[in-house]
N, C-alpha and C positions, 0 to 999 in steps of 0.2 A: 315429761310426765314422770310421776312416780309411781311404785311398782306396787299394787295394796294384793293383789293374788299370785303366789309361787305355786305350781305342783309338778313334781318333778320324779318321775318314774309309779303314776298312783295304779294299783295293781286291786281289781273287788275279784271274789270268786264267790260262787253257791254251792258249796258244796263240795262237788268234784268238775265243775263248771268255772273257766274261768273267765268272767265277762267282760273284764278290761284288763289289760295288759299293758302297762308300759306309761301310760299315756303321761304325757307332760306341755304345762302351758305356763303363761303368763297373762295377769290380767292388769292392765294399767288404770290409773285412778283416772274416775272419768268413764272409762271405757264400759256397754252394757254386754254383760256376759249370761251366755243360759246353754247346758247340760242338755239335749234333747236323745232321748231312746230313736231305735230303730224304726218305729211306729209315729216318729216326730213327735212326740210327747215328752212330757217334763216327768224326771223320774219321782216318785213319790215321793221319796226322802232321800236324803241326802247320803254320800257312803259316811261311812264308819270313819273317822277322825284317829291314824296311830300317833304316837308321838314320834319326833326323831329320834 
């Protein structure tokens, strides 16, 4: 397969909160992928997009 999602160290905070840390995946074509909160829910929007 081939690889259509990298994220590789994604870091959100709120403020002085910081609500993910670190986190790194791969998502391969093909593959069904979903983001779920603590509450099992789909987060409202998406994070924020840096560049490299």
């Amino acid at each position: 397969m081939t690889t259509a999602v990298v994220v590789d160290g994604l870091h959100k905070t709120y403020g002085a909160v910081r609500a993910v840390d670190g986190v790194s995946f791969t998502v391969e074509h093909g593959e069904i992928f979903a983001l779920l909160t603590s509450d099992r829910r789909a987060p409202e929007r998406a994070p924020e997009r840096s560049a490299p």
